[in-house]
C-alpha positions as CSV (number, residue, x, y, z in Angstrom):
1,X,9.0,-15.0,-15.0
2,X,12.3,-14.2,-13.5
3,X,13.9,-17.7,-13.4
4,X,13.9,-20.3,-16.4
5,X,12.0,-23.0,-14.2
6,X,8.9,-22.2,-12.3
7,X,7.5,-24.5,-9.1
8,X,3.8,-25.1,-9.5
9,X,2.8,-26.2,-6.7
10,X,4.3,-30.5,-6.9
11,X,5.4,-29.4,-10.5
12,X,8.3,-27.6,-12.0
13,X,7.9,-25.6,-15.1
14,X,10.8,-25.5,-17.2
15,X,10.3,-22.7,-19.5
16,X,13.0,-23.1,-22.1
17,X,12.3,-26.4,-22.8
18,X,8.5,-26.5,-22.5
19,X,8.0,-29.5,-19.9
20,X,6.5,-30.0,-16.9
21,X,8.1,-32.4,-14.4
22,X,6.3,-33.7,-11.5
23,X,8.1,-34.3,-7.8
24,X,7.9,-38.3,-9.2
25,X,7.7,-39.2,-12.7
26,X,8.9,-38.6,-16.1
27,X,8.5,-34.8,-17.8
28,X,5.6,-33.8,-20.0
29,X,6.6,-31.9,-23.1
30,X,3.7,-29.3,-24.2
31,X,2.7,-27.6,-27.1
32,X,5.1,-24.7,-28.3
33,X,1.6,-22.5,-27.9
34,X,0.4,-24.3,-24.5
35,X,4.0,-23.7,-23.1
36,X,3.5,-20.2,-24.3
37,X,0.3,-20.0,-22.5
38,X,2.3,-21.1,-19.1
39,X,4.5,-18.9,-19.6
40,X,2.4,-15.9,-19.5
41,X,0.9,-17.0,-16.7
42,X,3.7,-17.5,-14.8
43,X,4.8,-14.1,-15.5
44,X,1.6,-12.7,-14.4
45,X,1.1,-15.5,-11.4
46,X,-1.4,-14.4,-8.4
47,X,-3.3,-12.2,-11.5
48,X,-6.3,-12.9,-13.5
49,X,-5.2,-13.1,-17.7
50,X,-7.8,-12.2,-20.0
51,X,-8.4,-14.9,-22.7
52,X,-7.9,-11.7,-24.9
53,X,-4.3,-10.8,-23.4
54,X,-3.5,-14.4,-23.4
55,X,-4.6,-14.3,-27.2
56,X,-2.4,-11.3,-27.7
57,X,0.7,-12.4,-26.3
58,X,0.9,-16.0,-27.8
59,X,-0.5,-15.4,-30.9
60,X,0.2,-11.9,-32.0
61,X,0.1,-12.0,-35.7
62,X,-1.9,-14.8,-36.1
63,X,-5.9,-14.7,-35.9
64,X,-7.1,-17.2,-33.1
65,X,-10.6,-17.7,-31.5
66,X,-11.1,-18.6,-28.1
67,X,-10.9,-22.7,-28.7
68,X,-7.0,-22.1,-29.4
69,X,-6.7,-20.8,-25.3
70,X,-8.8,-23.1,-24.0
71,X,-7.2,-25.9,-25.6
72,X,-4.0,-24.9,-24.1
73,X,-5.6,-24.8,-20.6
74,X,-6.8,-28.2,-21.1
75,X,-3.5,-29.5,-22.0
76,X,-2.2,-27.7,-19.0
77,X,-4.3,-28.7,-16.9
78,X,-3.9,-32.2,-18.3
79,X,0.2,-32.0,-17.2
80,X,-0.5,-31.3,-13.7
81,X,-3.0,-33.8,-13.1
82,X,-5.1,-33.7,-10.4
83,X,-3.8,-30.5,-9.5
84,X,-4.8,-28.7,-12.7
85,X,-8.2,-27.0,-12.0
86,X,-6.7,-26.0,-8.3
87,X,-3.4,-24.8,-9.8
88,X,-5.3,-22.9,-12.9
89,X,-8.1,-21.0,-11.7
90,X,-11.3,-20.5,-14.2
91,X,-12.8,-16.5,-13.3
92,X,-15.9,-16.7,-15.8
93,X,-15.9,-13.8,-18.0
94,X,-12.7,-12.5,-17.0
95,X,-9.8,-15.2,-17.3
96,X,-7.5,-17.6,-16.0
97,X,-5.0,-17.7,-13.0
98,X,-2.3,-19.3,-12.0
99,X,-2.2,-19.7,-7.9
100,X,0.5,-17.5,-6.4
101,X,3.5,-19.7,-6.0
102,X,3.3,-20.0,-1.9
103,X,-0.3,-19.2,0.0
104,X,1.6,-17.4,2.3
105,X,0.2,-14.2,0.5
106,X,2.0,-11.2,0.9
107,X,-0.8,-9.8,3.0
108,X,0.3,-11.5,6.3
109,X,-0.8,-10.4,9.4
110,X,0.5,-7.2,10.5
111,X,2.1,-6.9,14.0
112,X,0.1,-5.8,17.2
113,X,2.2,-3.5,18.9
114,X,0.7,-4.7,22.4
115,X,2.4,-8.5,21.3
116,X,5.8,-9.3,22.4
117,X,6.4,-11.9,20.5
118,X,9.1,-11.1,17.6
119,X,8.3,-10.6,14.3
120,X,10.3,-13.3,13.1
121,X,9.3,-16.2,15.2
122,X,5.3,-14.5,14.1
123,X,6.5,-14.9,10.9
124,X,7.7,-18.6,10.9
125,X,4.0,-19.5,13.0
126,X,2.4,-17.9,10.5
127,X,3.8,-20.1,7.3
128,X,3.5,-23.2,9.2
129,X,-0.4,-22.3,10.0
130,X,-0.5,-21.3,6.7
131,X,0.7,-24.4,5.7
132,X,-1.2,-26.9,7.9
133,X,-4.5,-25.6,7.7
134,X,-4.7,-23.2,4.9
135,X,-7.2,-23.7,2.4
136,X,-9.5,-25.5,4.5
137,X,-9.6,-24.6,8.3
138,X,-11.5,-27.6,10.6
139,X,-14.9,-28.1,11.2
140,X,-15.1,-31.2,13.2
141,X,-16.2,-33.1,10.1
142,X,-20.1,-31.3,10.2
143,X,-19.6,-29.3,6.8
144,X,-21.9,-30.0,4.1
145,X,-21.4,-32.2,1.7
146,X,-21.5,-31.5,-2.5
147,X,-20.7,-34.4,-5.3
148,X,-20.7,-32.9,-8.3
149,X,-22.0,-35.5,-11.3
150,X,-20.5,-34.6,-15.0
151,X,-22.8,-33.1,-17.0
152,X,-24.5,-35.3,-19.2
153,X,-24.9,-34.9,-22.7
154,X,-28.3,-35.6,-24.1
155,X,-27.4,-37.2,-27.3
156,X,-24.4,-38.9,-25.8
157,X,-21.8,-37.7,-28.3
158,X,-17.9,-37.7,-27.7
159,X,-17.3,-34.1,-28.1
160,X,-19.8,-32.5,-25.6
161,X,-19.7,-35.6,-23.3
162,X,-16.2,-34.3,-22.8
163,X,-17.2,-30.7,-22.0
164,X,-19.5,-32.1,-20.0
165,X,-16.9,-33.7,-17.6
166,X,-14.7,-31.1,-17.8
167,X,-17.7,-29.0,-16.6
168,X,-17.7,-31.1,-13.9
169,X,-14.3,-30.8,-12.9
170,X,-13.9,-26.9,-13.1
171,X,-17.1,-26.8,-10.8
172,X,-15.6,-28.9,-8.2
173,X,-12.6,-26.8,-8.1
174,X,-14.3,-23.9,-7.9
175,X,-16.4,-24.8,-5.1
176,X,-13.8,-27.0,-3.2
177,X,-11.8,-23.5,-2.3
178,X,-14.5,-23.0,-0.1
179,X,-13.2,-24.2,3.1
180,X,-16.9,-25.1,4.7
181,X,-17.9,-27.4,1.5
182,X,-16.7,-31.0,1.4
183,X,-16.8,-31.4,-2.6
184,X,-16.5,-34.7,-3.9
185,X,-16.8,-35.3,-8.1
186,X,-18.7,-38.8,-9.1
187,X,-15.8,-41.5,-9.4
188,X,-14.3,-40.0,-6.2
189,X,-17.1,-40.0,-3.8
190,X,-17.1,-42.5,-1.3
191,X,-20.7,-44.9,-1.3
192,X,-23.6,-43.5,-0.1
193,X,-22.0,-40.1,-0.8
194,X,-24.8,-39.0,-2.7
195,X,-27.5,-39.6,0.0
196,X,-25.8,-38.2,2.5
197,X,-25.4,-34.4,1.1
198,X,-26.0,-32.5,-1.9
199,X,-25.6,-33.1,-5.8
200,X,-25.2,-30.9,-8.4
201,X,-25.8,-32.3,-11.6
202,X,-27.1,-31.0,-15.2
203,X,-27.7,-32.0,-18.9
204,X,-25.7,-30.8,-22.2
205,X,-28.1,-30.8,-25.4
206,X,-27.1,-29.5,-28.8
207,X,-29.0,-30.0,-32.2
208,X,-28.2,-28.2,-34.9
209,X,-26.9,-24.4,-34.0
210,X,-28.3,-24.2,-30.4
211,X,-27.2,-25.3,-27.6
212,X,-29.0,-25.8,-24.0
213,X,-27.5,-26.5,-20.6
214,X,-29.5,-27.0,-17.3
215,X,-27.8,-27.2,-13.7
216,X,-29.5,-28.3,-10.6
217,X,-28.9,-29.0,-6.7
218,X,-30.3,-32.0,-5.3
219,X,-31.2,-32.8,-1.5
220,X,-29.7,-36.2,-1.7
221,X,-31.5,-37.6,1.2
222,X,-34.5,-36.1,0.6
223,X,-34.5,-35.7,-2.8
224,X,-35.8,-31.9,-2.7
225,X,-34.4,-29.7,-5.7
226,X,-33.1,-26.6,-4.3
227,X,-32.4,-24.4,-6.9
228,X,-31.9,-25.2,-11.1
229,X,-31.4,-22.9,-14.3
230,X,-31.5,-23.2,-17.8
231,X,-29.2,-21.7,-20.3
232,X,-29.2,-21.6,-24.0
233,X,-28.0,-19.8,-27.1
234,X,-26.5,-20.3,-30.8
235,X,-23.7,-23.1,-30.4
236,X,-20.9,-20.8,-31.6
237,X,-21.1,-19.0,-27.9
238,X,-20.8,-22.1,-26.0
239,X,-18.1,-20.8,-24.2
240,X,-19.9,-17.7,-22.9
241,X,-22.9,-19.8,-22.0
242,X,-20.6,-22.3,-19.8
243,X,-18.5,-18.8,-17.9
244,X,-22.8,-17.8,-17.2
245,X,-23.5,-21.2,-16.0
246,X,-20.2,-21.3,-13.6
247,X,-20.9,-17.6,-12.4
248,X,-24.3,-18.6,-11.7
249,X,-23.3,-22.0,-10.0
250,X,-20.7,-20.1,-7.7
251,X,-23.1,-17.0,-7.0
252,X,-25.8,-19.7,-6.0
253,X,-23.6,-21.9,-3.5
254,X,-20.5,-20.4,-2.3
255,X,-21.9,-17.5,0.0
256,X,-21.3,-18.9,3.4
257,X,-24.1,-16.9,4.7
258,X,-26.7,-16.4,1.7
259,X,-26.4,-19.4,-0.4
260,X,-28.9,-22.0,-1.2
261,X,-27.1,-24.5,0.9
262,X,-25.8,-22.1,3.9
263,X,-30.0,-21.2,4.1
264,X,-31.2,-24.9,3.6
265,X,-29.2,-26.0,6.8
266,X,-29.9,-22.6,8.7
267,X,-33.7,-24.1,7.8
268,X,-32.8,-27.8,8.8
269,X,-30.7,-27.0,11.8
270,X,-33.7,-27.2,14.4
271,X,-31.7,-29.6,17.0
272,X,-30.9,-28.1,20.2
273,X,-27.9,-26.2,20.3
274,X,-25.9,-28.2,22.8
275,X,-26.7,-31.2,19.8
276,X,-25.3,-28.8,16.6
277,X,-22.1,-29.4,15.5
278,X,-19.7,-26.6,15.1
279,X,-20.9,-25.9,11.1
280,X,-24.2,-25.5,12.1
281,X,-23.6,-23.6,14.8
282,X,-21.9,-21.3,13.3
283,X,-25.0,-21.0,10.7
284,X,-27.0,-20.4,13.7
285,X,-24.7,-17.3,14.9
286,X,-24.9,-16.0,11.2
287,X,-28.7,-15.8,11.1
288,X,-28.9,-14.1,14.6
289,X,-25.8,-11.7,13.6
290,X,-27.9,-11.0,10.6
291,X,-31.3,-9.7,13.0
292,X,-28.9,-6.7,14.3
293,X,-30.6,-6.6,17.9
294,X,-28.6,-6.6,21.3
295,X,-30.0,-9.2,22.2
296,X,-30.0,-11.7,19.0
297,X,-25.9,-10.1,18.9
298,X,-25.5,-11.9,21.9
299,X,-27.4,-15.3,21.1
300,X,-24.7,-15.4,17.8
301,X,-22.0,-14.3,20.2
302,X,-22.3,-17.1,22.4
303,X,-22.9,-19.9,19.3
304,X,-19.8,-18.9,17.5
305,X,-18.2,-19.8,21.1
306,X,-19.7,-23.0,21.2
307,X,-18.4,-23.6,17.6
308,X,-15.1,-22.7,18.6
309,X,-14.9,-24.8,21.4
310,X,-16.0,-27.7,19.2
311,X,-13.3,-26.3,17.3
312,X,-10.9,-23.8,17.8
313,X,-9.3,-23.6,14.3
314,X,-12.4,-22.6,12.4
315,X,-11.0,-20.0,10.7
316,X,-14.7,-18.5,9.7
317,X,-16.3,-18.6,13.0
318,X,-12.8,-16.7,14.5
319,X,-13.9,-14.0,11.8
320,X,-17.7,-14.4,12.0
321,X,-16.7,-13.7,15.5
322,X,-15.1,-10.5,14.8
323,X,-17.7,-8.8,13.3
324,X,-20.3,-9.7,16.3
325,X,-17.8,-7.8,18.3
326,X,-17.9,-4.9,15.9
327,X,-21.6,-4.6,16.0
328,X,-21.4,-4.8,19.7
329,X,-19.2,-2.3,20.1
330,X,-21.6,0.7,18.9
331,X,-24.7,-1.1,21.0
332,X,-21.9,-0.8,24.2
333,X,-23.5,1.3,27.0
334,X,-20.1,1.9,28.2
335,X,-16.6,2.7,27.4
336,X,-15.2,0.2,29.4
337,X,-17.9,-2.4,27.5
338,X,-17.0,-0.6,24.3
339,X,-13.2,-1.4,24.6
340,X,-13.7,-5.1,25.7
341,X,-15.4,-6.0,22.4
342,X,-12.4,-3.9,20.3
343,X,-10.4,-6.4,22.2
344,X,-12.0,-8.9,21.8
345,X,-12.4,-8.2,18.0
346,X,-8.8,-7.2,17.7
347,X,-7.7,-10.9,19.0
348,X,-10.6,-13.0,16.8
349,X,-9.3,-11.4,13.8
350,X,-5.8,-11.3,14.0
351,X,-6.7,-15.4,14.4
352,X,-8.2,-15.7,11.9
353,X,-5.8,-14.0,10.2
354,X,-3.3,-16.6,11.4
355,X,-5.4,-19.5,10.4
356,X,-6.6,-18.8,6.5
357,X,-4.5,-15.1,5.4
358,X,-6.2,-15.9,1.9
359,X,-9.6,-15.9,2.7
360,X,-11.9,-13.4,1.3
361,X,-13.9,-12.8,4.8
362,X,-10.6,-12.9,6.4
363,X,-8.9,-10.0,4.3
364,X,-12.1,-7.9,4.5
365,X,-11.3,-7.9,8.4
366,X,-7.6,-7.6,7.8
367,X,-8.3,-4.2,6.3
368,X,-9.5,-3.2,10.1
369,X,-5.6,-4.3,11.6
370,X,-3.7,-2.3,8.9
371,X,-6.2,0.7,9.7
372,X,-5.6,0.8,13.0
373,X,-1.4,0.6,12.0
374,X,-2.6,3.9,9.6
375,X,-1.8,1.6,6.6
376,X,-3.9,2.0,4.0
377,X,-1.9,0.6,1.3
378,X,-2.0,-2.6,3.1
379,X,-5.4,-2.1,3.5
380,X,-6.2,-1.0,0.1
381,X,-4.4,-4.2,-1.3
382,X,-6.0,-6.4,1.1
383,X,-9.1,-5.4,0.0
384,X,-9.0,-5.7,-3.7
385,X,-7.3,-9.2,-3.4
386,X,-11.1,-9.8,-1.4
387,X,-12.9,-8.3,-4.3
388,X,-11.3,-10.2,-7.3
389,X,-11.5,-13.2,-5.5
390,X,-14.7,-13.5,-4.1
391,X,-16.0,-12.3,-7.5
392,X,-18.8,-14.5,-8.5
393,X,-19.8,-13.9,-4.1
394,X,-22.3,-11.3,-3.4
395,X,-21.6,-11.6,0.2
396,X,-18.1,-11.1,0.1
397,X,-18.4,-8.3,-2.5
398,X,-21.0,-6.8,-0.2
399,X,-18.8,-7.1,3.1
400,X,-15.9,-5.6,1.0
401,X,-18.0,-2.5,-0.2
402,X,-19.3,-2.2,3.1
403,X,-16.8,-3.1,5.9
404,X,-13.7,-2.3,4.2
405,X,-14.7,0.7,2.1
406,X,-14.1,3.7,4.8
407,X,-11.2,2.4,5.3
408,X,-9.8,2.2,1.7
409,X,-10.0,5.0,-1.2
410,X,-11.5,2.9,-3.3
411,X,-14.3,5.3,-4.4
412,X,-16.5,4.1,-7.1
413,X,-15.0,0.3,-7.4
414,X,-17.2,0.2,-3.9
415,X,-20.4,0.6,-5.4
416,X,-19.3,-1.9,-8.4
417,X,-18.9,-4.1,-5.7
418,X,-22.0,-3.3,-4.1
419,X,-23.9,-3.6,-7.4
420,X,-22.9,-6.8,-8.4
421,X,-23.5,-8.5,-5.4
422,X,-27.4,-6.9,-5.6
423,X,-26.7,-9.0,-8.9
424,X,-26.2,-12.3,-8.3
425,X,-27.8,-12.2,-5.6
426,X,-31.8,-11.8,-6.7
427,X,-33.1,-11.5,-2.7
428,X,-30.7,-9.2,-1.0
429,X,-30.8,-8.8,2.4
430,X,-31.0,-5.9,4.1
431,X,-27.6,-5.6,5.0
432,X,-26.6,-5.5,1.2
433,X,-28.3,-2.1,1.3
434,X,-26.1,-1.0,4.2
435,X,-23.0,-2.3,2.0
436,X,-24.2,0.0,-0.9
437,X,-25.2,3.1,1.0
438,X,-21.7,3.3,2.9
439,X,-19.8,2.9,-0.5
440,X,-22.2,5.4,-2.4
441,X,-21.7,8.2,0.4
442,X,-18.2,7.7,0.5
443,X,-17.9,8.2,-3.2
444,X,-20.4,11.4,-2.7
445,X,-22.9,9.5,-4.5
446,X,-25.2,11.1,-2.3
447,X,-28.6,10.3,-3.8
448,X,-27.7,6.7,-4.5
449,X,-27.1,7.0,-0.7
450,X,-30.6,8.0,0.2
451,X,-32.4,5.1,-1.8
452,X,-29.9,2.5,0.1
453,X,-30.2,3.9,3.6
454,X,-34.0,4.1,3.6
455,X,-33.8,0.3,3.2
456,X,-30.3,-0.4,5.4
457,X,-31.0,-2.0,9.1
458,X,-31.2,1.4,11.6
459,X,-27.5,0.8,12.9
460,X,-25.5,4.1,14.6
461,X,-23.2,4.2,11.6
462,X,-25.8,4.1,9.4
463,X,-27.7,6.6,11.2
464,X,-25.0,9.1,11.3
465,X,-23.6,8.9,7.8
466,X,-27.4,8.8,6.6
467,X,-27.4,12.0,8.3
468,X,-24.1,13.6,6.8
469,X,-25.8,12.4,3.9
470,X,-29.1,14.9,4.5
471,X,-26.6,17.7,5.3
472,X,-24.9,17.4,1.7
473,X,-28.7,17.3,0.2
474,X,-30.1,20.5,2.3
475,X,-32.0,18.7,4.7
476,X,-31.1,19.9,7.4
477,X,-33.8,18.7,9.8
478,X,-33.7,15.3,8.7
479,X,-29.9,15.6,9.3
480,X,-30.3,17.2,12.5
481,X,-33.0,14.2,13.6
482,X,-30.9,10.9,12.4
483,X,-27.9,12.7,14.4
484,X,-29.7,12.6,17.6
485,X,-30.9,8.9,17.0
486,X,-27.1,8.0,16.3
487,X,-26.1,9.7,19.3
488,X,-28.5,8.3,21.5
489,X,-27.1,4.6,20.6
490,X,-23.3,5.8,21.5
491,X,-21.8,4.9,24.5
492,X,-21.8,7.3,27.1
493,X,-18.5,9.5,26.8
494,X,-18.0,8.3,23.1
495,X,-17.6,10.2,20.1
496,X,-18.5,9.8,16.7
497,X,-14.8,10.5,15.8
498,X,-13.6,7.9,18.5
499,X,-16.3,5.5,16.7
500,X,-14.8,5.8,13.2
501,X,-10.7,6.0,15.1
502,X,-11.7,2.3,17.0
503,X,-12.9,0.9,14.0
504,X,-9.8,0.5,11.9
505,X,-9.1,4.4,11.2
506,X,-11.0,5.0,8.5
507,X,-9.2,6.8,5.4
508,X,-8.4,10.5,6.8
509,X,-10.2,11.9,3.8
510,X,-13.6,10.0,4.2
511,X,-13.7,11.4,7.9
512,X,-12.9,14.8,7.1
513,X,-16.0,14.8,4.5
514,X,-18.1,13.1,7.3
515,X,-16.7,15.6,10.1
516,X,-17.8,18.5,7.8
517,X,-21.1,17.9,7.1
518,X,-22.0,16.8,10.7
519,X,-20.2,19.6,11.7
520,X,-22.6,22.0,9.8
521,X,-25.6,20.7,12.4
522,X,-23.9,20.1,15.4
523,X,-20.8,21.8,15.8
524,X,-19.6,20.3,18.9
């Protein structure tokens, strides 16, 4: 921390003399170790700390266990009130973070050369969009709704009634960054709340040296459980079972386009479109985007349109919409069709862009406007900000090993990516395999490669580097055949080269290896 006082979002952090001072209100003095705690954080703000690290730093010659940290994050957490679980992030199994000090990430969106607008005036637009709408674009008030209840302890003691509700509240922070969930924790949901959306709840048990927790999602108007776990071990690793249970909460509800709730309203959404609100329309674009046909491309083309209509500062649909454009840009017949939908993808991204810079989905695209500037730090960095953060999201760690891969030299962290997604995520789609075949073959994990393609939807980019693949194996033939079927679905005058060039330049490396293996069938 370069300065003695830190701003924390409405706090100020004065490190020397261990308080924390709201905008209104008298100071809080911490702990000499729970100020130490800040402090590291604060030094390493924007960046996940290991409890370890944290242990290291603040403790170094004295033998701590786990309970001494989070102790000190409850009594941080404690000092900034309501802000505490958004301020301090929980990433289960891997640490805390302190939220970067403005959300006007260093990532911003990189100039278009074909805008005239100056940089500087861009720059201003882009804080005060960051500011207005930034964490949580619009959706014309459709988005699903979550209380979350504290979990309750069986036996009704003071100690794990306690962990229960703070269970509660690191859940609801968690999810609540999710800009499509309205997240409401018992106490602060309006009446009727409960009927009208979802509730996750769960149950704290422990007797002796075991302990047990269980987690569910209720249909509050129905009363349908959609999805519940158990978890249980020795009481002495209670802390490891409740980072499981928060992974497993996150990896269950947050994807936006696999998760129990995103599928029970793609289910439930059966009123005609004109009648859909802009959430579920968007929902239905997702599951025709996801069919990979022409024609179903255009069905989820024109529903993300209607969405935005209904509201033009949904961030998601703006980058929803940008990857419909992508996928109709290798079914174009023509050039001229081809360069429309680059257009039109160029423009939905850089909007979204605009309208939530922070978001996972969003940086994933990003890495597509610094390729096509040629840079690739930018695009690197973009890229591994979308990784760690959408962490505990198989389909953002999926996207980012798949649609940002090429363009980064990532190498193996791509298939990590890929892997954990195929993870938490127990019935993959078939796009995951497309995500984890594009990041084996780029780190010339070529058999890997194989096993993923067989099962990946038959796309042209999949069919060509599936066939670069076969080249790097022997196979000719095979190579020789998936060529032909890629080139068949090109558009007419359009190269594989120009393919890979229009979609965000892909690393110079990765296309020389893909240019010399297809160059050892087909020379021209």
């Amino acid at each position: 921390m370069e300065q003695d006082v830190e701003e924390i979002g409405r706090f100020r952090f004065d490190a020397a003399g261990g308080t924390v001072t709201p905008a209104q209100g008298p100071s809080i003095a911490l702990r000499q170790q729970t100020a130490a705690v800040l402090r590291v954080l604060c030094n390493q703000r924007g960046k996940i700390v290991s409890r370890d690290d944290l242990m290291a730093e603040v403790w170094p010659t004295t033998t701590v266990t786990e309970d001494s940290v989070t102790q000190c994050i409850r009594e941080i957490r404690a000092a900034l009130d309501s802000d505490g679980h958004r301020l301090i992030r929980t990433f289960p199994k891997r640490g805390y973070m302190l939220e970067p000090a403005s959300e006007s990430s260093n990532l911003a969106a990189p100039p278009i050369q074909r805008r005239a607008i100056p940089l500087a005036l861009l720059a201003i637009c882009s804080l005060a969009l960051i500011f207005m709408f930034w964490p949580r674009a619009h959706i014309n008030g459709d988005r699903p709704k979550i209380v979350v209840q504290a979990f309750q302890d069986v036996y009704q003691t003071e100690k794990w009634s306690r962990i229960g509700a703070g269970l509660a509240s690191e859940l609801s922070a968690s999810l609540a960054r999710n800009e499509w969930l309205e997240v409401r924790q018992v106490g602060q949901a309006p009446d009727g709340a409960r009927k009208d959306g979802y509730v996750l709840s769960g149950t704290i048990s422990a007797a002796h040296d075991t302990i047990r927790l269980t987690a569910k999602l209720v249909d509050g108007k129905i009363g349908d459980i959609l999805w519940s776990e158990v978890w249980s071990g020795p009481v002495e690793s209670v802390f490891d079972i409740q980072s499981n249970l928060l992974e497993k909460v996150e990896a269950t509800i947050v994807p936006g386009w696999t998760g129990v709730i995103a599928l029970d309203r793609m289910e439930k959404a059966t009123a005609p479109p004109n009648n859909l609100g802009a959430f579920d329309l968007y929902l239905r674009a997702i599951e025709q985007k996801h069919l990979f046909t022409k024609e179903a491309l255009v069905r989820s083309q024109r529903y993300l349109e209607q969405a935005l209509e209904l509201d033009p500062d949904y961030a998601r649909a703006w980058t929803a919409l940008a990857i419909v454009h992508l996928l109709q840009m290798e079914g174009a017949k023509t050039v001229e069709a081809f360069e429309s939908h680059l257009q039109r993808r160029v423009t939905a991204t850089e909007r979204a862009l605009q309208l939530s810079p922070n978001d996972p989905e969003t940086l994933i695209q990003a890495t597509f406007l610094y390729g096509r500037l040629h840079d690739h730090a930018a695009a690197e960095a973009a890229l591994r900000s979308a990784a760690e953060l959408g962490w505990n999201n198989p389909d953002i760690l999926a996207q980012a090993a798949w649609g940002g891969a090429r363009r980064v030299p990532v190498g193996a962290d791509a298939i990590i990516w890929a892997r954990r997604a195929f993870e938490l995520n127990p019935k993959p789609p078939p796009w995951y395999y497309a995500a984890l075949a594009t990041a084996a073959f780029y780190a010339e994990s070529f058999e890997m490669a194989e096993d993923a393609y067989s099962k990946a939807p038959p796309m042209t980019e999949i069919l060509y580097r599936r066939a670069a693949r076969s080249v790097a194996l022997g196979d000719l033939e095979k190579a020789t055949n998936l060529l032909a079927q890629a080139k068949g679905q090109l558009p007419d005058g359009l190269t594989i080269t120009a393919l890979e060039a229009a979609d965000g330049n892909t690393f110079p490396p990765y296309v020389s290896l893909l240019t010399e293996l297809l160059n050892r069938v087909d020379p021209d």
